[in-house]
C-alpha positions in Angstrom: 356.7 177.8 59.4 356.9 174.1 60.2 359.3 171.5 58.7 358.8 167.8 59.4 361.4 165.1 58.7 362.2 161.6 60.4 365.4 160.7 57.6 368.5 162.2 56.1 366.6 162.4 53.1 363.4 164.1 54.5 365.8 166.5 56.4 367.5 167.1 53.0 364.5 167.8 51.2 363.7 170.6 54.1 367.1 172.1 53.8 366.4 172.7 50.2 363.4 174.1 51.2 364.5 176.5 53.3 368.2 178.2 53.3 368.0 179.9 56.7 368.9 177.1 58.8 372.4 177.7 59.7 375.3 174.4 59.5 375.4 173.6 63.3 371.6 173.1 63.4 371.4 170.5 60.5 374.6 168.6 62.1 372.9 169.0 65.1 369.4 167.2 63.4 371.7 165.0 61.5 373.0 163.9 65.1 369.8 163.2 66.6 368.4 160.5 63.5 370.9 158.5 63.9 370.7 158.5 67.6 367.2 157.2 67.2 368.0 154.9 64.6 370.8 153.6 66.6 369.1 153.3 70.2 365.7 153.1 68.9 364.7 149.7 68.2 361.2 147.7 68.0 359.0 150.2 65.4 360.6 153.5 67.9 360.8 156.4 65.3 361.9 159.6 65.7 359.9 163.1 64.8 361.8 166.0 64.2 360.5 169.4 63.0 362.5 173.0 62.6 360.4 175.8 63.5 361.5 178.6 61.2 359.5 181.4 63.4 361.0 183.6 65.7 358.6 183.0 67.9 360.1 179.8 68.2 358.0 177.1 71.3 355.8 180.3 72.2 354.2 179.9 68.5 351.0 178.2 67.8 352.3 175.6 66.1 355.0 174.5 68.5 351.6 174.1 71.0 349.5 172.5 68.1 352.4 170.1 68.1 352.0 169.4 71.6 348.8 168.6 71.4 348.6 166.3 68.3 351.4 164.1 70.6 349.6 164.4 73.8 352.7 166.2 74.9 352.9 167.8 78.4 354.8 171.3 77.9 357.3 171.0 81.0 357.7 167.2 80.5 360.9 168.0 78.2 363.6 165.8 78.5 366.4 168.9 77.7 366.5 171.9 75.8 370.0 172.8 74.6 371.3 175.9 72.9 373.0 174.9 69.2 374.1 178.3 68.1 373.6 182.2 67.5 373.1 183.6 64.4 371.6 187.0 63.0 370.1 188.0 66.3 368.6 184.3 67.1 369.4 181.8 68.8 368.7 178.6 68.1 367.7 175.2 70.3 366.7 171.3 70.5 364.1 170.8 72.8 363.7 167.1 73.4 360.5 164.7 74.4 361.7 161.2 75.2 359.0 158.4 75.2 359.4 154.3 75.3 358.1 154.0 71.6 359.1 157.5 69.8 360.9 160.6 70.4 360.6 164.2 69.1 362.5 166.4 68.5 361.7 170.1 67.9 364.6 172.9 65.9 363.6 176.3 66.9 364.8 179.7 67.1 364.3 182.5 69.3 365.1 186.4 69.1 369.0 186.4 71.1 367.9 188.3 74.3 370.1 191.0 75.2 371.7 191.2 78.7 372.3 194.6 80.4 374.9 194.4 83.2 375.3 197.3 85.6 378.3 199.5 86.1 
């Protein structure tokens, strides 16, 4: 599922509208509106969106995204972990143009490391 938001107050609405999105990611969304407000100036907005999937930027609507913003998939400005939680893990991936920026919430099933002996 897909949640939009560009405010506090949008972002508050999502939360109520879905309970699985753990603390650090909402701080972490919190964070990144008023970074845009703040260096953002001139009409810039920014567009956020938590994908609730665990399928996370290999679901069709992370790419339907894409495409509705004419973004290029590798043209990512970072993508940072946030947290773990109940086997996922959760990220920011960032896309930073002159006049907007997006910013897209995901998880993705915690992969599991096997070391040798």
């Amino acid at each position: 599922m897909k949640y939009t938001f560009r405010s506090e107050k949008e972002l508050q609405e999502v939360i109520q509208a879905c309970a699985g999105i753990p603390q650090k990611v909402i701080d972490n969304a919190k964070y990144h509106i008023g970074l845009v407000e703040e260096c953002f100036e001139d009409g810039a907005c920014g567009n956020f969106y938590i994908l609730t999937d665990d399928d996370g930027i290999d679901s069709d609507t992370y790419k339907d995204c894409l495409r509705e913003y004419n973004l290029i998939e590798g043209d990512y400005e970072f993508d940072d972990l946030i947290c773990a939680e109940n086997g996922s893990e959760w990220h920011i991936r960032a896309f930073i143009g002159t006049d907007a920026y997006w910013g897209f919430f995901y998880k993705s099933k915690t992969k599991e490391v096997c070391y040798g002996k």
